[in-house]
C-alpha positions as CSV (number, residue, x, y, z in Angstrom):
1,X,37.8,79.6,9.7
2,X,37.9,82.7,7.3
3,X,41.4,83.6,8.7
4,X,42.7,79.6,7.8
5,X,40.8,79.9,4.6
6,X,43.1,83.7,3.9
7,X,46.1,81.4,4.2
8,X,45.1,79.0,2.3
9,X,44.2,81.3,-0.8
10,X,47.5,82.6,0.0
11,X,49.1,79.4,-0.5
12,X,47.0,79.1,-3.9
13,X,48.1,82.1,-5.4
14,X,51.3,80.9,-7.2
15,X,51.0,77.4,-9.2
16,X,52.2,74.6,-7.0
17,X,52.4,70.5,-7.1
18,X,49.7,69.1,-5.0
19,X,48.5,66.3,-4.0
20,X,45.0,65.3,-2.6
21,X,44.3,62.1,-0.5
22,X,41.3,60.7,1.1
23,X,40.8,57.6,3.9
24,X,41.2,54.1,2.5
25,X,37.5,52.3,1.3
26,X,36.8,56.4,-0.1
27,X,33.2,56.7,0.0
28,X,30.7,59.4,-1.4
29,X,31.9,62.5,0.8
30,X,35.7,61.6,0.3
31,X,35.8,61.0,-3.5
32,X,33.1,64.2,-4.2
33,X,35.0,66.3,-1.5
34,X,38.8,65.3,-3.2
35,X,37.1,65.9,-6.8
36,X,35.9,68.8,-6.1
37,X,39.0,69.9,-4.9
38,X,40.8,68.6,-7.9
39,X,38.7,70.2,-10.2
40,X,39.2,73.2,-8.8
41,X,42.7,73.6,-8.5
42,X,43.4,72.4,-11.6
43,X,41.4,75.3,-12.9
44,X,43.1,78.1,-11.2
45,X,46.3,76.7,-12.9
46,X,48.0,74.0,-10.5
47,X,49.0,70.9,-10.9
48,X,47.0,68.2,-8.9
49,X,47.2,64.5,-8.7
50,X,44.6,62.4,-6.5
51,X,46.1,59.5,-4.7
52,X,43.9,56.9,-2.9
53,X,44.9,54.0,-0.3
54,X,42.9,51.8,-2.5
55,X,39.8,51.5,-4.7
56,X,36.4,52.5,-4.3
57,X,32.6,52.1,-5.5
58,X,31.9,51.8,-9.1
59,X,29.0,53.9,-8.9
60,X,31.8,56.9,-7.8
61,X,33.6,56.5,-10.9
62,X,31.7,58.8,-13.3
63,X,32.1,62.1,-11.2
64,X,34.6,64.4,-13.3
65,X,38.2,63.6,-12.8
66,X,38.2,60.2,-12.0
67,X,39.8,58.8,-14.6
68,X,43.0,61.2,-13.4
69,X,42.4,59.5,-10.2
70,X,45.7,57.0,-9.0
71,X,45.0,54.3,-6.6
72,X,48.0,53.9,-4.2
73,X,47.9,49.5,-4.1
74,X,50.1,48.6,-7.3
75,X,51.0,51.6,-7.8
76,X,53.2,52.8,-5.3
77,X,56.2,53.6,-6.8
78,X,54.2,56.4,-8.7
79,X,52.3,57.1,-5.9
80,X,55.5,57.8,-3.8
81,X,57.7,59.7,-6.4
82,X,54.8,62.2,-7.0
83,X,53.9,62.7,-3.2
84,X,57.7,63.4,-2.6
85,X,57.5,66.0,-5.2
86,X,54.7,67.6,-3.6
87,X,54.2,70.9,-2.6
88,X,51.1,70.5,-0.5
89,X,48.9,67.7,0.1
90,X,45.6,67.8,0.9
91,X,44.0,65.4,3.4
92,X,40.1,65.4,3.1
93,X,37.7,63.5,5.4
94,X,39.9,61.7,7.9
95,X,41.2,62.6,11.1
96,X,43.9,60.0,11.9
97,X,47.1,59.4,9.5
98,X,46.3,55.6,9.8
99,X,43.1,56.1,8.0
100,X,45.8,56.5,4.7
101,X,46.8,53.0,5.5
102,X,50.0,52.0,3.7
103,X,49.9,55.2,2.1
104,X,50.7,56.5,5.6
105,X,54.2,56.3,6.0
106,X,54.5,58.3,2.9
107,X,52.5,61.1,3.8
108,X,53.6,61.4,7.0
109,X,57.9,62.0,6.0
110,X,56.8,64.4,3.0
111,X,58.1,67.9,3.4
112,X,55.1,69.3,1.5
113,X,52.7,71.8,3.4
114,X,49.7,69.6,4.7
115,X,46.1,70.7,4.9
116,X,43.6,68.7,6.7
117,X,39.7,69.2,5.5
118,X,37.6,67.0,8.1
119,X,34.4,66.8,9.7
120,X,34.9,63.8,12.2
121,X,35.2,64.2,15.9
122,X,38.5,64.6,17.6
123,X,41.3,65.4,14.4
124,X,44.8,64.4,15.3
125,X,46.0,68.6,15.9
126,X,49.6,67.6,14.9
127,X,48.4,65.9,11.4
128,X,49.0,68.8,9.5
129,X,49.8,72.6,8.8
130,X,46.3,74.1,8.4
131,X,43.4,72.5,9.9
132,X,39.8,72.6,8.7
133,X,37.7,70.8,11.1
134,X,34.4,71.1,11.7
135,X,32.4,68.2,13.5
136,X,28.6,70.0,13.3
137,X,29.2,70.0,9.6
138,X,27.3,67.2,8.1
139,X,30.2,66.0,5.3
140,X,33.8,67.1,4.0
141,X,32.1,68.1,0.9
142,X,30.2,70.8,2.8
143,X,32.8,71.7,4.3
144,X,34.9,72.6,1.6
145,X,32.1,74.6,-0.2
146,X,32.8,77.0,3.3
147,X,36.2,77.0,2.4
148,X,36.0,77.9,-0.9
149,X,33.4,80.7,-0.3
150,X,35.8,82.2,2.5
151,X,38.4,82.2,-0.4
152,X,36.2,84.4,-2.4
153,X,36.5,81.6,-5.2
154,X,32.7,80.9,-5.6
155,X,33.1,82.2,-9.2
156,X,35.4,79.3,-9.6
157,X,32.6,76.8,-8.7
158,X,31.2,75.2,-12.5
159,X,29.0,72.3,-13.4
160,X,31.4,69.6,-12.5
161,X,32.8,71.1,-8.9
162,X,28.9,71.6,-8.1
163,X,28.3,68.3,-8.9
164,X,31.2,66.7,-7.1
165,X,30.1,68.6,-3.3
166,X,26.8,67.4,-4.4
167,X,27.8,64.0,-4.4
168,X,29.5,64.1,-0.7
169,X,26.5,66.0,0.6
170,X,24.2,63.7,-0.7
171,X,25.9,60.5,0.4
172,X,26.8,61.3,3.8
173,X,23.5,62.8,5.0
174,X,21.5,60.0,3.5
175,X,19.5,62.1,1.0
176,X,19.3,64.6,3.5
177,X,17.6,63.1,5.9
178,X,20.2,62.2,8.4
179,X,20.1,65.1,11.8
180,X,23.3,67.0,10.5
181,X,21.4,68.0,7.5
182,X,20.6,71.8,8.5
183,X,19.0,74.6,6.6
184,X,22.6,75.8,5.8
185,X,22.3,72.5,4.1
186,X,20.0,72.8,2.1
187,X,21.0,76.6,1.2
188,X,24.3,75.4,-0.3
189,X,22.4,72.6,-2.4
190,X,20.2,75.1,-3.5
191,X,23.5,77.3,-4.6
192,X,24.9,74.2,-6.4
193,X,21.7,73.1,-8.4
194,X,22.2,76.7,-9.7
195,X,26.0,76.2,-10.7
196,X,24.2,73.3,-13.1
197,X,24.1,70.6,-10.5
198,X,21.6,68.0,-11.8
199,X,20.4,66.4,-8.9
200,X,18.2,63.9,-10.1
201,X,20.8,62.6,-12.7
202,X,23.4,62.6,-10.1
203,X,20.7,60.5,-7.6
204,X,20.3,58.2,-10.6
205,X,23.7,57.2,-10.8
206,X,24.2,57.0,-7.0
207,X,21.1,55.2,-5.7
208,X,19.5,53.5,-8.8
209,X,22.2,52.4,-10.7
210,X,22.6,48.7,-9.2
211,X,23.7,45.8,-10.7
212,X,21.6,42.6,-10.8
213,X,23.5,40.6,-8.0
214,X,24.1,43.8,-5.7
215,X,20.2,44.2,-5.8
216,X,20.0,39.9,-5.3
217,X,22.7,40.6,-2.4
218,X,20.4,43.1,-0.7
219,X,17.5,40.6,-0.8
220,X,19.5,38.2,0.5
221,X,20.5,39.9,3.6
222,X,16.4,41.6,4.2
223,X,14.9,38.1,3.7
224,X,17.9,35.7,5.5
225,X,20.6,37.8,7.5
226,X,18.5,40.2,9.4
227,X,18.2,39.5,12.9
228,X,16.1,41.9,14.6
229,X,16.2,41.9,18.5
230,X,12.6,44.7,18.9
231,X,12.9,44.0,22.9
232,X,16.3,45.9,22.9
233,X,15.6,48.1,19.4
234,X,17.7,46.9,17.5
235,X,19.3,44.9,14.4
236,X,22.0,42.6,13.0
237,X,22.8,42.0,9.3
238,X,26.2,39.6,8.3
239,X,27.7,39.0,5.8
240,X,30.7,36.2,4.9
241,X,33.1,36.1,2.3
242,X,31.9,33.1,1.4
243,X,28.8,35.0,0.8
244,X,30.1,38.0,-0.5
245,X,31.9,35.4,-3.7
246,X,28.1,33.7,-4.1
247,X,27.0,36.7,-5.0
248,X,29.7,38.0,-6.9
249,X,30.2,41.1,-4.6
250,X,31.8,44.3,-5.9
251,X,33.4,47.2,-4.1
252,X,30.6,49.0,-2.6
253,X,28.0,46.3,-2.9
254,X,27.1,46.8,1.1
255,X,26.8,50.0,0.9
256,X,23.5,51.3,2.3
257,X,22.5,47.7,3.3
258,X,22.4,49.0,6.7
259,X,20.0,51.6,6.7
260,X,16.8,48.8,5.6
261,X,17.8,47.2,8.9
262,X,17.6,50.4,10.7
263,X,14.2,51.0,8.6
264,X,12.5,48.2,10.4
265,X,10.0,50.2,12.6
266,X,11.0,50.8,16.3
267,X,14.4,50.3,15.3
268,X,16.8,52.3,16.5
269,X,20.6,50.6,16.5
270,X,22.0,48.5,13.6
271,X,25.1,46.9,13.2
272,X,26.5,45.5,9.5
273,X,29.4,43.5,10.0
274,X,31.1,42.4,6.3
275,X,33.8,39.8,6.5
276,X,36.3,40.4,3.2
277,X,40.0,40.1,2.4
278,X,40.6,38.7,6.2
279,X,39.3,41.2,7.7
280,X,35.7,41.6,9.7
281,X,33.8,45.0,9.5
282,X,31.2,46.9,11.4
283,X,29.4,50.1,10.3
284,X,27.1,51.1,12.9
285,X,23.7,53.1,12.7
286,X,21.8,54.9,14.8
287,X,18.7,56.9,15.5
288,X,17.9,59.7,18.2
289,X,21.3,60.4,21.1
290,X,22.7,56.8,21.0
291,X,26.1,57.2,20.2
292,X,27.1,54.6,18.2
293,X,30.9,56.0,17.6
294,X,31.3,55.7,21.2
295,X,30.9,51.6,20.7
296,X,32.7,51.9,18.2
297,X,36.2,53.1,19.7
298,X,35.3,51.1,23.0
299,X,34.8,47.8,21.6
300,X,36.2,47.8,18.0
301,X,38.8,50.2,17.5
302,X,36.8,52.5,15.6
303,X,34.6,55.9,15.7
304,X,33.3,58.3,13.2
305,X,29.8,59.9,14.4
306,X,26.9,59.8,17.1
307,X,24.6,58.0,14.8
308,X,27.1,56.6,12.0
309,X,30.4,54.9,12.9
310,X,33.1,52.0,11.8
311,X,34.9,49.6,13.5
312,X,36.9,46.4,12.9
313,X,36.5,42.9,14.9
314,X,39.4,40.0,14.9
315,X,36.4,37.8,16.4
316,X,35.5,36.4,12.9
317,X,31.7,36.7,11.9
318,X,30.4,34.5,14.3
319,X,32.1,35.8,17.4
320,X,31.9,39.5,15.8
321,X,27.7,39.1,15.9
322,X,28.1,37.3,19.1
323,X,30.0,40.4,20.7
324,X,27.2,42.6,19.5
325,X,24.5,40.6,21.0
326,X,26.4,41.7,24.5
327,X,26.7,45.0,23.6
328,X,22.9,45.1,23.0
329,X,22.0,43.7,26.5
330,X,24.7,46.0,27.9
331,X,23.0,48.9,25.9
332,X,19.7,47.8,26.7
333,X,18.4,50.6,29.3
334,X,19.7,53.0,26.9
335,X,18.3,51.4,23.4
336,X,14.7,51.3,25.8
337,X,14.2,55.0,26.6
């Protein structure tokens, strides 16, 4: 990586017009790791617009740079005319074009230099020029701290970058607690709290910063939606749209409604499956070596990682949770040892 990471500064070294994008739905890692970025670069002297497929999670919005940030749905003529321009555009925490959604097409018959920035399994090689991809690391945001220590730019690293990395590492190891949180882990938050990270403050406005009907939603689905199956280990939690509207539901209202299901003791698969817009979702959880992604790209078109993945159904809610059940008693040997 420290040879990519020489090309890249190389790249860096002369002002250029970049663009930075991230997978559609951004969550924690892909808006802290695409912050970051921004921040960064437009320190050094470039000039740096963030483009996302759509919007993302309110509780996102106060990490530094988001009000620059442009949201590709409404406002694609923008969105296009700037990417066009482009000199290099950055693609953090995806490894598949599609993941860009309508945003794709674009992307994909730009001239500009591409860099991809992933930690997923399996990155598309021909997605871009330069590939950073590193499926052991436990977020983008990490990631990109490794790149930007191989530039020999850590004295570029202030309050707000710190604070940006801190947010994907945070969010996509679960507090830390998830299995691809290692002591390197731990070593780099350690080096961000002393950039002026303020962890607690930043764990504030992630985790206890809900609104009265997200917290009512998340009752909802522990006292009513959770269907626990303890002979096979494992959980269901679903939600309608129907449901969604009753509780006036805001982007990123599910998130982290999974992991009380896969809190339940003995517990070790969960499957949310969110019906909005049309369209049914899945994230899947796991404990331990059951490899959720692989159900994930088997059954619905998805993947991500062995114990966190995403998928999408056309069964509708009831024949989405019906699907599972089968996948369960397929499963079941596995989910029992």
């Amino acid at each position: 990586m420290l040879k990519k990471a020489h090309i890249l500064k190389e790249l860096l070294r002369e002002p250029k017009r970049i663009v930075i994008t991230t997978h559609r739905g951004p969550d924690g890692d892909a808006m802290g790791a695409s912050l970051a970025l921004y921040n960064l670069l437009t320190n050094i002297g470039h000039n740096v617009d963030v483009i996302t497929p759509n919007d993302y999670a309110s509780f996102l919005h106060w990490m530094p740079g988001n009000d620059s940030v442009i949201e590709y749905n409404g406002n694609e003529l923008s969105s296009d005319a700037i990417t066009n321009k482009a000199d290099i555009i950055f693609m953090l925490d995806f490894n598949c074009i599609s993941r860009l959604d309508k945003f794709a097409d674009t992307v994909n018959k730009s001239d500009a230099y591409k860099v991809l920035m992933d930690h997923h399994q399996d990155p598309d090689m021909n997605i871009a020029d330069l590939i950073f991809s590193d499926p052991d690391c436990c977020s983008t945001a990490q990631l990109l701290y490794d790149v930007i220590i191989d530039m020999e730019m850590s004295n570029k690293i202030n309050q707000d970058i710190a604070e940006c990395i801190y947010v994907g590492i945070m969010t996509d190891t679960g507090s830390f607690k998830y299995s691809s949180t290692t002591s390197a882990t731990h070593n780099i938050i350690a080096e961000l709290i002393k950039k002026g990270a303020r962890n607690t403050r930043i764990h504030d406005l992630i985790y206890d910063n809900y609104s009265a009907d997200r917290m009512k939603l998340l009752g909802y689905c522990i006292n009513d939606k959770l269907l626990l199956y303890p002979k096979n280990n494992s959980a269901i939690i679903s939600l309608t749209s129907e449901e969604l509207d009753r509780f006036n539901f805001k982007k990123g209202d599910t998130e982290g409604i999974i992991n009380y299901a896969l809190a339940v003791k003995g517990i070790i698969f969960a499957v949310l499956i969110v019906q909005r817009e049309g369209v049914v979702k899945l994230s899947l959880r796991s404990k331990g070596n059951f490899k959720v992604n692989l159900i994930a790209n088997k059954f619905f078109n998805g993947g991500g990682h062995q114990n966190a993945a995403g998928g999408i159904s056309n069964l509708g809610v009831e024949g989405t949770i019906k699907k599972v059940k089968e996948i369960i008693e397929i499963y079941k040997e596995e989910l029992n040892n």
